[in-house]
C-alpha positions, 0 to 999 in steps of 0.5 A: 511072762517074758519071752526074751531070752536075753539075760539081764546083765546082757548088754542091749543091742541098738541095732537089734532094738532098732530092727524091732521099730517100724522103718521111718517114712521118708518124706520126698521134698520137692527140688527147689525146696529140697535146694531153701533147706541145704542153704539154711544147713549151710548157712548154719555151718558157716556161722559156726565155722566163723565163730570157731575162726574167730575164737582161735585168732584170739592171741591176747594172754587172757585165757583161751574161752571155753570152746562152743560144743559143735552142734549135732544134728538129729535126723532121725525123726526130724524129716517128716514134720520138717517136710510138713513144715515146708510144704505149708511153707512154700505154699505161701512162697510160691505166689510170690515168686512166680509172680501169680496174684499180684501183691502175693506174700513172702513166707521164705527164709528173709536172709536166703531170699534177700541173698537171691535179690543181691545175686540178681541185682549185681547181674543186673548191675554188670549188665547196665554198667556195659551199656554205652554212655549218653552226652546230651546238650543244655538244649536237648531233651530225654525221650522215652516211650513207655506203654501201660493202662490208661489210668497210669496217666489219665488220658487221653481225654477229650472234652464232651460239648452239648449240641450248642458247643457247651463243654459239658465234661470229659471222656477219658480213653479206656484201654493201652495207652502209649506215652511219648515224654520229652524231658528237657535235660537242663530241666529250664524248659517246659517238657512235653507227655504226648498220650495216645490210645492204643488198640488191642493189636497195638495199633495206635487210635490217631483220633485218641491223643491228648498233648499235656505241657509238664513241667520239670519234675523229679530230677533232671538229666543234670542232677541225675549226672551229678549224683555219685556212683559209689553205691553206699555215698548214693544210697546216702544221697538216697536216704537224706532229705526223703521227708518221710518216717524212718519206718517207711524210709527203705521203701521210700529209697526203693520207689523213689529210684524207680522213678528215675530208673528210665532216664537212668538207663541212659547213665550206665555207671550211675544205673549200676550204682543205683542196683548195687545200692538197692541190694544193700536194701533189707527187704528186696525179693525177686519174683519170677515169671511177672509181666511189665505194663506191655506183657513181656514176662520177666524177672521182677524184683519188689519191696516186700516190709519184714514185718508185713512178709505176706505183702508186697507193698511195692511194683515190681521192677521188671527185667528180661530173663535173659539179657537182664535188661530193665523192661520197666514195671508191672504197670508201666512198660519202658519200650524206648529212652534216647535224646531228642533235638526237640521235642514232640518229634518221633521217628520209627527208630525212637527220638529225632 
């Protein structure tokens, strides 16, 4: 028996039949995630509005396309498995981002969070790019100081002797190292790594030092002066002759500038090339809240493959949340870059 009184030729009331259904629930997304899907929405509308753009700036005589049908959003019983899909999501971002168990994943938008690492490096390309230029003699070395786990460097390490003064092996420190380096600038004279043992306080443990002669390596100050400050020639320069397979060619770029990072950091024009050419890099995320090889917390930034988006198979930079100045990696500390008239000398403020 039906027990509508409405007449079959009536026309159906949406609303009516609407207050018929049980209310929708209302999924509350967290901010932050709230703030991933308004960029995605918006991103979305401005690809559609630059298709439109470009289809009426179309002047040539052929006849006009047919026009692309606007999208319509649905969001009527989207929300809550949309929310389900976001909460499994930022599970696995979180990690990352906040820097908590080391090589932790990715699993966010790859174009929204390489957008946030060209934000951050450009910052950080400002900031380097006010810092005051160095000039340093053919004569002078680069010192820097840096702070990290023993097995960053090997050392220090001494010889074991038996009772009769036969070496019979070595003793490595375990524990805070701090290295002082003097690189010669002209790169024609040997270089200097002095290691020595650091006590949890900081302290350094004068009976735990090991000087090691190095020989030039990686780039000289010199070379570092003639590389091109124009972003896209460096990052170029970066690429050619890295010697490695394309697939790993974009990871190679980002390792091997974090190796001159410290020196750089003496070079402002050159140091804010080198952050404006890894933000031309596809694959670099920030990661928050992570610790350099000293324990200071800052902003950090990492390589991270498309294809492998639950590893990060780089370090991570390093950067003062505030001054976003460069703090160095996660393993290793930079505490001091300065030149020095010779080497093996340090005063209290850093290089003599």
């Amino acid at each position: 028996m039906n027990t509508d009184p409405r007449r079959a030729d009536q026309p159906v009331d949406p609303q009516e039949l609407a207050e018929l259904l049980p209310a929708p629930g209302r999924p509350v997304l967290r901010q932050d995630r709230h703030r991933v899907l308004k960029e995605h929405l918006m991103e979305q509308i401005s690809n559609e509005t630059v298709y439109e753009l470009s289809s009426t700036t179309d002047t040539s005589s052929a006849p006009p396309a047919p026009r692309r049908p606007r999208r319509r959003l649905v969001l009527i019983a989207a929300p809550l498995a949309l929310a389900t899909a976001v909460v499994v999501g930022a599970v696995a971002v979180d990690g990352l981002r906040d820097g908590e168990g080391g090589a932790t994943g990715v699993g966010g938008d790859p174009r929204a969070e390489h957008r946030e690492a060209v934000e951050l490096l450009d910052r950080i390309a400002v900031v380097a790019a006010g810092r005051p230029a160095v000039r340093a003699r053919d004569d002078q070395f680069i010192y820097t100081r840096s702070q990290g786990p023993s097995s960053m460097w090997g050392g220090p390490s001494k010889l074991v002797r038996d009772s009769k003064g036969n070496v019979t092996g070595t003793k490595t420190y375990t524990g805070k190292v701090r290295s002082d380096e003097w690189q010669p600038v002209s790169g024609k004279r040997d270089g200097l790594r002095r290691l020595t043992g650091l006590r949890p306080n900081g302290e350094p443990v004068l009976t735990q030092t090991e000087d090691i002669a190095m020989s030039p390596g990686d780039l000289t100050f010199r070379q570092l002066e003639a590389l091109p400050t124009d972003p896209d020639a460096l990052l170029k320069k970066l690429k050619s002759g890295s010697g490695v397979v394309k697939s790993r060619l974009t990871e190679t770029v980002f390792e091997n500038v974090g190796t001159i990072l410290d020196q750089a950091t003496l070079l402002p024009d050159l140091n804010a090339a080198l952050y404006r050419a890894v933000a031309k890099l596809p694959d670099v995320r920030v990661v928050e809240n992570v610790k350099d090889g000293a324990g200071r917390t800052g902003i950090g930034l990492t390589y991270a493959h498309r294809e492998k988006r639950y590893t990060a198979t780089s370090e991570y930079w390093v950067f003062d949340s505030k001054s976003l100045a460069y703090l160095g990696t996660d393993t290793r500390a930079l505490q001091d870059a300065a030149v020095a008239d010779e080497k093996g000398k340090v005063t209290a403020g850093g290089a003599s």
